[in-house]
C-alpha positions in Angstrom: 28.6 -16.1 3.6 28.6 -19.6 2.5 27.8 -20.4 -0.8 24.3 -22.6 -0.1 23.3 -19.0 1.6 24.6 -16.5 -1.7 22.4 -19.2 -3.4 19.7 -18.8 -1.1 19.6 -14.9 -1.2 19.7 -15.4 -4.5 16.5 -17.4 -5.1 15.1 -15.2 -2.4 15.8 -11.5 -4.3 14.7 -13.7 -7.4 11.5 -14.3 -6.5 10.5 -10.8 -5.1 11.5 -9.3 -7.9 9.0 -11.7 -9.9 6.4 -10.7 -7.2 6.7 -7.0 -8.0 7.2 -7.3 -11.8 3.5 -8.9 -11.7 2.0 -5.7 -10.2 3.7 -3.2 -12.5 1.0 -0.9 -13.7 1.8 -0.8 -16.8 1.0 -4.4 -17.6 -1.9 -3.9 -15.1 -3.2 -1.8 -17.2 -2.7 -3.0 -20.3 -4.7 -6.1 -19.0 -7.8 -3.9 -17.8 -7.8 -1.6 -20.7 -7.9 -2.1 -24.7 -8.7 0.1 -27.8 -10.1 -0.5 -30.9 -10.4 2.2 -33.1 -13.0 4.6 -30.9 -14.0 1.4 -28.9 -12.3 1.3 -25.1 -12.8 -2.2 -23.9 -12.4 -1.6 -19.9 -12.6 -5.3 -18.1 -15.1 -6.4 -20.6 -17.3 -3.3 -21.2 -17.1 -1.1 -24.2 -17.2 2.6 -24.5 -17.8 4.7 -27.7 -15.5 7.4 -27.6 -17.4 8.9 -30.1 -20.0 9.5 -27.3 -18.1 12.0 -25.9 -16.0 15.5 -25.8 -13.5 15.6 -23.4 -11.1 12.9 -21.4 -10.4 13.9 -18.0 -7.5 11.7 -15.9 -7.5 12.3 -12.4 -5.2 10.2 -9.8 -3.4 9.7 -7.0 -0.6 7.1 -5.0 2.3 5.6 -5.4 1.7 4.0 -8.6 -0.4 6.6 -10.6 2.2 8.1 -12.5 3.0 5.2 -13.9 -0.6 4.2 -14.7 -1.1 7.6 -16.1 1.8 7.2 -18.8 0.1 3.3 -19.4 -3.2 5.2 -19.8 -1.8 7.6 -22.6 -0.3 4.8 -24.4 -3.4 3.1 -24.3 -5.6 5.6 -25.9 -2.8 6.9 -28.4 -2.2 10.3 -29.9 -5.3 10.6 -32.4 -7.6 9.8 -29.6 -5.9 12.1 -27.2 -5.1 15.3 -29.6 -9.0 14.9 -30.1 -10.4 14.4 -26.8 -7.8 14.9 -23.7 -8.6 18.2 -21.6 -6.5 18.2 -19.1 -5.1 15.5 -16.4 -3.7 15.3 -12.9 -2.1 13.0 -10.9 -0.4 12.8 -7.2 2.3 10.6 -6.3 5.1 10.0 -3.8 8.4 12.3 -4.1 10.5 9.8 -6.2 7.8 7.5 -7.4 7.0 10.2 -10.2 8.0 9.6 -13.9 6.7 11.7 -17.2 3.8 10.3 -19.0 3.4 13.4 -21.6 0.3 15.0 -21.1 -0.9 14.4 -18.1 0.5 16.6 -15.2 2.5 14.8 -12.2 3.0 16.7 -8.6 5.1 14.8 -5.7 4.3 15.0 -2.2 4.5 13.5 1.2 3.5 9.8 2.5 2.3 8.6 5.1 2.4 11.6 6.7 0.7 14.1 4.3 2.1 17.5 3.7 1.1 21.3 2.0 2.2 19.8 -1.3 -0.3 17.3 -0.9 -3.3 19.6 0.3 -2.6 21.9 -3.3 -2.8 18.7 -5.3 -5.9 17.4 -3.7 -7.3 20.7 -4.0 -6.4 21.0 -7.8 -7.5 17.5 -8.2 -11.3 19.1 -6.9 -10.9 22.1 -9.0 -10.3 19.8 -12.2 -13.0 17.7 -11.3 -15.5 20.7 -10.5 -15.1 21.3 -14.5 -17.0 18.1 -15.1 -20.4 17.5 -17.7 -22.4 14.7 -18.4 -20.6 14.5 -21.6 -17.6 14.1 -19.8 -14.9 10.7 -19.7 -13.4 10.6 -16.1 -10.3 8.0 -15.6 -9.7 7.8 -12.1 -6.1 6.2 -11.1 -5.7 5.3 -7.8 -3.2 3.3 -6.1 -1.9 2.8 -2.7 -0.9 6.2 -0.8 -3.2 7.8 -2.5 -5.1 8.8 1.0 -2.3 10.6 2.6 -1.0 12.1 -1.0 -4.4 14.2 -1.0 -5.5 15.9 2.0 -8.0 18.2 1.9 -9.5 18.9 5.5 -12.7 19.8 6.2 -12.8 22.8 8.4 -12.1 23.6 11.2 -9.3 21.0 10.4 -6.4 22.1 9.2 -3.7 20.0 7.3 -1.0 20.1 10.7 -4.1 19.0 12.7 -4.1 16.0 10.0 -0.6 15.7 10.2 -0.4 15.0 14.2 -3.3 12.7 13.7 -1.7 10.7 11.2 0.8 10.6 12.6 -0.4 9.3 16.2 -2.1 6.7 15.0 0.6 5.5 13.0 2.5 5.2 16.1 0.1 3.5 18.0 -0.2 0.7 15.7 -3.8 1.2 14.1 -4.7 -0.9 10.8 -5.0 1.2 7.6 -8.7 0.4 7.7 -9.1 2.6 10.9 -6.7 5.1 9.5 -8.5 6.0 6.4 -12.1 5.6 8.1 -11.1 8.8 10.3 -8.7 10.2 7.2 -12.6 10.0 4.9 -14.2 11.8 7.7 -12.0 14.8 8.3 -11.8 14.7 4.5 -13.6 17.2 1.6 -12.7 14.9 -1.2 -11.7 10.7 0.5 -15.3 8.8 1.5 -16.8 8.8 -2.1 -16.5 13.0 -2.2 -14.7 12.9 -5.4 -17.1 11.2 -7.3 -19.9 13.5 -6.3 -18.2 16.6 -7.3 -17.6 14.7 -10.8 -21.4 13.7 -11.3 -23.1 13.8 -13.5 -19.9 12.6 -16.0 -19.1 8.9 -16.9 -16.2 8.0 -14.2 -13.8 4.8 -14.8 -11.8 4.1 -11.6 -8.9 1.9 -11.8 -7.4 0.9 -8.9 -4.0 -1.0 -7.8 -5.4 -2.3 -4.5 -3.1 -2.1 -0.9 -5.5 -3.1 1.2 -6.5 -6.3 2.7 -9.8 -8.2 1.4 -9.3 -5.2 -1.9 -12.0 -3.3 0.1 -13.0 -0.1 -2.5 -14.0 2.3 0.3 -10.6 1.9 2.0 -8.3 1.7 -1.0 -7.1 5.4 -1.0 -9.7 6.0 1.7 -12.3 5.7 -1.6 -12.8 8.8 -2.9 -15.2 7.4 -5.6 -16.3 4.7 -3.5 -19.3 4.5 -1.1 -18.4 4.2 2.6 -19.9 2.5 5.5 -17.8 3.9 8.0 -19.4 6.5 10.1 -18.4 9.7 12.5 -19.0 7.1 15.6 -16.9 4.4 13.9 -14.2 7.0 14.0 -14.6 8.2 17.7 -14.6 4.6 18.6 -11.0 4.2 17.0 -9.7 7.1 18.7 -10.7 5.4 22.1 -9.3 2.3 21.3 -6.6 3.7 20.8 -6.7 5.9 24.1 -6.0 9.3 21.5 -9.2 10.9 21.9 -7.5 13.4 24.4 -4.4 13.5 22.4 -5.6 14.5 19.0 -5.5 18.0 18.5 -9.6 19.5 19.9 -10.5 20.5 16.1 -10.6 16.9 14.7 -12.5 15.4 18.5 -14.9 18.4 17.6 -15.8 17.6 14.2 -15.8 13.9 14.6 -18.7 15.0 17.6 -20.9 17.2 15.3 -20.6 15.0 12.7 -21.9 12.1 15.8 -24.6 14.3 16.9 -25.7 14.8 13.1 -24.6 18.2 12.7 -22.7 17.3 9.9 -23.4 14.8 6.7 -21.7 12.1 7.0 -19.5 10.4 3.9 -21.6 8.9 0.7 -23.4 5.9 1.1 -24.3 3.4 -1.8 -27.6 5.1 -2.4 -26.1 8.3 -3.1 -27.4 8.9 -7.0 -23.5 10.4 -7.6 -22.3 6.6 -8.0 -25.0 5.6 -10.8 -22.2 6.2 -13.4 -19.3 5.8 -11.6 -17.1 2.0 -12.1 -14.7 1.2 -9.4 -12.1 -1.6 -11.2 -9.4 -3.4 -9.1 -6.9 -4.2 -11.7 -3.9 -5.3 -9.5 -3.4 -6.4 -5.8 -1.4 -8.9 -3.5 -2.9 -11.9 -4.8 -0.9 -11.2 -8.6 2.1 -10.3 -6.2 2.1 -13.5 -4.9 0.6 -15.8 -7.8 4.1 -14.3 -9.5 6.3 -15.1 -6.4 5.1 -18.6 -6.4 5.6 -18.9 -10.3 9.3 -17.4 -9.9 9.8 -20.5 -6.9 8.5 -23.1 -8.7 11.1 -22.3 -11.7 13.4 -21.8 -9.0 12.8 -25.5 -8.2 10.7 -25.0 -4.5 6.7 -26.3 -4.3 5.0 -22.9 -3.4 2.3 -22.7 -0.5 0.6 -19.8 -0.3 0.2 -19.5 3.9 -1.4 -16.3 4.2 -3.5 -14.2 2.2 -4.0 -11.7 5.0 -1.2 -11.1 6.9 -2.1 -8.5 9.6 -1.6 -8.0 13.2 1.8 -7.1 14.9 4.7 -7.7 12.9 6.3 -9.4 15.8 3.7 -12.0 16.5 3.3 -12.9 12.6 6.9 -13.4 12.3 6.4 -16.0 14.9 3.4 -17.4 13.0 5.6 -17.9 9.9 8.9 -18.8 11.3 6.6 -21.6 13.2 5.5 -22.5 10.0 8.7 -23.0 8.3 9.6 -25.3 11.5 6.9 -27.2 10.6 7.9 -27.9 7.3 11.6 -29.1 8.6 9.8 -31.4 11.2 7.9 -33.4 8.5 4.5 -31.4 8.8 3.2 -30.6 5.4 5.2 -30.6 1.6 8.8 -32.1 1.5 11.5 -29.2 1.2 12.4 -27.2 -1.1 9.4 -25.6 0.1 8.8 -21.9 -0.5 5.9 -20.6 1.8 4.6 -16.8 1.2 2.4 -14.7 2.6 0.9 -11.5 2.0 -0.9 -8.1 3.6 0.1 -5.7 5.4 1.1 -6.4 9.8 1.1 -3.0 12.2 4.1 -1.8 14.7 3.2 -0.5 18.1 6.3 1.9 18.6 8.0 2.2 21.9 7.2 5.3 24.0 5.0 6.1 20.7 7.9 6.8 18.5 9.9 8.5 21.0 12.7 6.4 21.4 14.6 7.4 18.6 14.6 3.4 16.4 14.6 3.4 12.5 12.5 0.7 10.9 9.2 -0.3 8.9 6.9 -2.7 9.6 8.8 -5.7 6.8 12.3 -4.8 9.4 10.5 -5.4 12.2 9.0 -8.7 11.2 12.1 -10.3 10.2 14.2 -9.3 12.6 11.9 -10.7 14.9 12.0 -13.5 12.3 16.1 -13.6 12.7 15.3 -14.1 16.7 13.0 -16.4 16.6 15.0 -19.1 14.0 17.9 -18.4 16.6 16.3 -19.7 19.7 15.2 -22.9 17.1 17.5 -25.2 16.8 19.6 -26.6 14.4 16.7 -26.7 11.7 16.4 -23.0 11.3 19.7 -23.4 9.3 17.6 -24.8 6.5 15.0 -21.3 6.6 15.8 -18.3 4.5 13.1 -15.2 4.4 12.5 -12.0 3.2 9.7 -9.4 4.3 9.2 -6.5 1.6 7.4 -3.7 1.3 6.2 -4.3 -2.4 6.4 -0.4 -3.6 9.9 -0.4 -2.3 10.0 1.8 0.8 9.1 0.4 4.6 8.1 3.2 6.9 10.5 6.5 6.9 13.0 4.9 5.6 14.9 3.9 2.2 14.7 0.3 2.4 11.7 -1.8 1.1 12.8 -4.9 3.5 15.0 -6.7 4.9 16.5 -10.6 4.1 17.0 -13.2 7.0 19.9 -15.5 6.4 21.0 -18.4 8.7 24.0 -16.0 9.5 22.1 -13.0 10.0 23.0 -12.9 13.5 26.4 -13.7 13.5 27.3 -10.1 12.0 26.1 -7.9 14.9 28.4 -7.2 17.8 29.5 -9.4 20.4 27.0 -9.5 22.6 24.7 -11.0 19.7 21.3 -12.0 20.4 21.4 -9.5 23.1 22.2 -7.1 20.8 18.9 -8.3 18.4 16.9 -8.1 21.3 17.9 -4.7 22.1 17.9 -3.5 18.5 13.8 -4.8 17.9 12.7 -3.6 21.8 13.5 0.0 20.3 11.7 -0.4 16.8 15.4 -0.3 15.5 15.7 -2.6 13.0 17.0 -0.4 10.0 20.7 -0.2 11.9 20.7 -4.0 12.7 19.9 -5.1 9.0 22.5 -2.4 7.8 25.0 -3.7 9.9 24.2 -7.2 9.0 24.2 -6.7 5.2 20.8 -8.2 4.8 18.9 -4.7 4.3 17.1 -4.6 0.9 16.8 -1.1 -1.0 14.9 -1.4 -4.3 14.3 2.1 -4.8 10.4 3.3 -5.7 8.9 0.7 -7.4 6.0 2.9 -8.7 3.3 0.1 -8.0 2.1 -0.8 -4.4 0.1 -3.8 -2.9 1.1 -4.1 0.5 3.9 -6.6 1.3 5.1 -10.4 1.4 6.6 -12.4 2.9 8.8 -15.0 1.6 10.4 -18.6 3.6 12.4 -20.8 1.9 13.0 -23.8 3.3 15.7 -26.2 1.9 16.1 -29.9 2.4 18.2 -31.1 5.3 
C-alpha cells in the first residue's frame, strides 16, 4: 500500500470513528436528560420526583445497556436508593456491559432466539407491576424488535424465527419487517405501553430507522402504529412468502384481516395519554460528526444522502457515480468527502442458500470496489468505507468494509473476475478478508444504521 493510500485509510477510519463517538449513548443521554436536586429535566420538561414512589427502567437493543448505566448516573444514588424498584434491559450477546442496578440479559439479533422470548416476557411481567404513581424509563435502541419476541399464539418463537429469517433473505426494508414482527407480537405495536398504563412512561430512543419513524423504531412498543394485519399480508405477497411462511403466522395475519383479532394500538388508544416517545440520537448526529471529523481532516463535507435505502448494489453505483462526478469537475473542488447514510437491503442468491458471508455495508462496497475499477483512471483519486454504525454487518464480525484504489489488486489472479464471482454469491466477507480492507470494530453499544463515506482527493 502506498503511502497517499495508508493516509487515505487513515482519514477514512478517522472519520467513522468520529461518526460513532457522536451516537454514543452515554453522551446521548446526558444531552436528553438532567437533574437538579428532585427535578428531572427530560428534553425541556421537568418532573418532580417527589411526585412519585417507584422508578421502573425497562429496555431493549443494542445500545440499552449502555443507556441504562447513563440513566443510573444520571439520577445518582440518593435518588435511586429512594425510588429504583427494579429494572430490565435486553441487548445483543456482546453489546452488554454492567450498569449496577439495573439487570442486563443477552440474546439473539436479527434472528430472535428463546433467550430473547424470556426477556420480552420478563420485560411484560415487570411492566404488569405498574401504578399511576409509577416512573417508567423506557430505553430502546436499534435491535430492540428481534431482542424481544413474544408471539402471539398460535405463533410460536421458531415460527418467528423462519419468518424472520425469510424475509431477511429476500431483501425486505426493516419497515416491512417490523410491521409483520408488531403483528405477530404480544408486547411491539404500542403493547408495551398499554400494559404500563396508567403510569407516567419516558421513552428514549437511539433511532435506526430511516425518517426516525417511532412506530418502527424497535417495532414501537410504546408507540402507536398505523400498520395493519392487511398491510402485513400485502408484504408477504410482495415478497411471494405467503406460501412459505410457516401456516400459523398466514393464519393469524387472516383472522386478524377478517377482524377476528384487534389489531395493534392506534393514536387514540387512551394508554398513550401519558406516555413520551423521545428520539435522542439517530444517523443525522452520526453524520453531522463524520463531516466535522472531515473538515478537520482538511476535506469540504457534502452530505449526499440522508436516506440511503434500496439494494446495496445499485446505491454503491449511485455513490461511486457521485464521487466521478466530483473528479469530472461537477460540484465542490476535491478534497471532497461525500457521506451518506440509512440503511440499503441485500436480495440473497437462491435465498441464502448459496453458502456467501457478508452484510449489507460488504456488499455495497464491494460492489463499490467494481464499479471504481471499470472507471478509469479517476477512481484512483476515491477512497470509501460502508459501516454498519453498531459495529457488526449481517452474521458476521465485521462492521464494514474499506475500498482502497488497490483493493482489487489483492485477490487472486483472475481479479475482477474473481470480484464478480465473490459479490454474485453475497460473499463479500472472504473478499475483504483477503484483501485487508475488512473493518472489525467490535460492539459499539449504540446503533443508527450505517454510512457511507467517499473521499475524493485532488488529482
Amino acid at each position: 500500500m502506498t503511502t497517499a493510500y495508508a493516509q487515505r485509510r487513515d482519514h477514512l477510519l478517522a472519520i467513522v470513528n468520529r461518526a460513532i463517538e457522536a451516537v454514543a449513548p452515554e453522551g446521548a443521554m446526558r444531552k436528553a436528560i438532567s437533574r437538579h436536586g428532585d427535578i428531572l429535566n427530560v428534553a425541556g420538561e421537568q418532573y418532580d420526583l417527589t411526585g412519585f414512589e417507584r422508578i421502573l427502567v425497562l429496555g431493549a437493543g443494542k445500545a440499552s445497556a449502555s443507556m441504562a448505566r447513563a440513566l443510573e448516573d444520571i439520577l445518582g444514588a440518593r435518588v435511586l436508593d429512594r425510588l429504583f424498584h427494579d429494572g430490565l434491559v435486553i441487548t445483543k450477546y456482546g453489546h452488554g456491559c454492567d450498569p449496577g442496578r439495573i439487570r442486563v440479559m443477552e440474546a439473539a439479533h436479527p434472528v430472535p432466539d428463546e433467550a430473547g422470548q424470556r426477556g420480552a416476557e420478563a420485560l411484560l411481567d415487570l411492566a404488569a407491576t405498574a401504578t399511576e404513581r409509577d416512573l417508567v424509563f423506557c430505553l430502546i435502541s436499534g435491535g430492540a424488535s428481534a431482542l424481544i419476541p413474544a408471539p402471539q399464539p398460535p405463533v410460536t418463537l421458531a415460527h418467528k424465527q423462519e419468518t424472520t429469517s425469510r424475509l431477511l433473505a429476500c431483501g425486505a426494508t426493516i419497515d416491512e419487517i417490523n410491521a409483520i414482527r408488531k403483528h405477530l407480537s404480544a408486547i411491539k405495536g404500542g403493547h408495551l405501553a398499554k400494559v404500563l398504563e396508567p403510569a407516567t412512561v419516558l421513552t428514549l430512543i437511539i433511532s435506526d430507522v430511516v425518517g426516525d419513524r417511532l412506530d418502527v423504531i424497535g417495532s414501537g412498543p410504546t408507540a402507536p402504529d398505523n400498520a395493519t394485519f392487511a398491510d402485513c399480508l400485502d408484504i408477504l405477497d410482495r415478497f411471494g412468502l405467503r406460501e412459505a411462511v410457516p401456516p400459523q403466522v398466514t393464519a393469524l395475519l387472516q383472522a386478524g384481516q377478517e377482524g377476528r383479532l384487534p389489531e395493534t394500538l392506534g393514536s387514540d388508544d387512551p394508554c398513550f395519554a401519558r406516555v413520551r416517545n423521545l428520539i435522542i440520537a439517530g444517523n443525522a448526529q452520526a453524520l453531522a460528526g463524520a463531516a466535522e471529523a472531515a473538515r478537520e481532516l482538511g476535506y469540504a463535507p457534502l452530505v449526499v444522502e440522508t436516506s440511503m435505502q434500496g439494494e446495496a448494489r445499485q446505491v454503491a453505483s449511485d455513490l461511486v457515480c457521485a464521487a466521478m462526478g466530483i473528479c469530472g469537475g461537477d460540484g465542490p473542488k476535491p478534497p471532497v468527502c461525500l457521506l451518506a447514510g440509512g440503511e440499503t437491503t441485500v436480495t440473497l442468491k437462491d435465498g441464502g442458500k448459496g453458502g456467501g458471508k457478508g452484510g449489507r455495508n460488504q456488499e455495497m462496497a464491494l460492489a463499490a470496489a467494481i464499479r471504481l475499477f471499470e472507471s478509469g483512471p479517476d477512481s484512483a483519486r476515491i477512497g470509501m468505507a460502508c459501516v454498519g454504525t453498531d459495529g457488526t454487518d449481517g452474521p458476521t464480525d465485521a462492521a464494514g468494509a474499506l475500498v482502497l484504489p488497490d483493493t482489487l489488486g489483492h485477490c487472486d489472479a483472475t481479479g475482477l473476475a474473481a470480484a464478480r464471482r465473490h459479490l454474485d454469491d453475497n460473499d463479500a466477507y472472504t473478499f475483504f478478508s483477503t484483501a485487508g480492507t475488512i473493518l472489525k470494530t467490535g460492539p459499539t453499544r449504540t446503533n443508527v444504521m450505517d454510512i457511507a463515506v467517499i473521499l475524493v482527493d485532488p488529482a
